[in-house]
N, C-alpha and C positions, 0 to 999 in steps of 0.2 A: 491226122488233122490237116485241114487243107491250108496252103500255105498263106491262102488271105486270112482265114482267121487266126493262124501264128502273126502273122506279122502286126494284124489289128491287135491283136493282146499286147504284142510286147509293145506296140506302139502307146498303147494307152498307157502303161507300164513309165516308159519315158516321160510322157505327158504331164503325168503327175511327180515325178521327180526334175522336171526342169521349173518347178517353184522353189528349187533347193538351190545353194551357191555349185556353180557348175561341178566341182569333184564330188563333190555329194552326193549328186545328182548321178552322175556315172558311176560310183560305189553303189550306190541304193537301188538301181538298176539293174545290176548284174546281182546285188546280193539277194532281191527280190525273185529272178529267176530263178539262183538257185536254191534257193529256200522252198520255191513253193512250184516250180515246174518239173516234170516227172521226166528221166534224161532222154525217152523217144521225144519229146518237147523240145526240151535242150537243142540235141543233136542234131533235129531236123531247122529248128531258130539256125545253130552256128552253119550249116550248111546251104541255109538260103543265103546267110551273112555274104558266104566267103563266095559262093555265084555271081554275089552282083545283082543280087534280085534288088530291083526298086519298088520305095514304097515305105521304107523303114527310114525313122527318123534317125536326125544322127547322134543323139544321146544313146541309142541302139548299139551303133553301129560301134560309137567311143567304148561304149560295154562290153562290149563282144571278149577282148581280150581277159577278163575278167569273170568269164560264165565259164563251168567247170563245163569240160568234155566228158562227156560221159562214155565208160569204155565203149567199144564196138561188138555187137552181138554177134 
């Protein structure tokens, strides 16, 4: 997937959890990844994370540590 549309999902992702009081919002963000993103998703999200790619909000980024890594193929 390219990574603008990774980072648009996961943005909208945040978007709708920053109506939540802030931890919330950061648990419900990373539990919503991992619940429902497939880990080439995953692992390509935590790898643009940990780049420094801009673009991604920071309820994203506060999540990041909280999105499960999915092993390496």
């Amino acid at each position: 997937m390219s990574p603008e549309k990774l980072i648009h999902m996961a943005n909208q992702i945040a978007t709708f959890f920053e109506s939540k009081p802030h931890a919330e919002g950061v648990a419900g963000t990373a539990a919503h990844i991992n619940d429902f993103w497939e880990p080439r998703m995953r692992r390509q999200l935590l790898a643009l994370i940990e780049a420094g790619t801009p673009g991604l909000r920071p309820m994203v980024l506060e999540a990041a540590p909280g999105i499960r890594r999915p092993a390496e193929v």
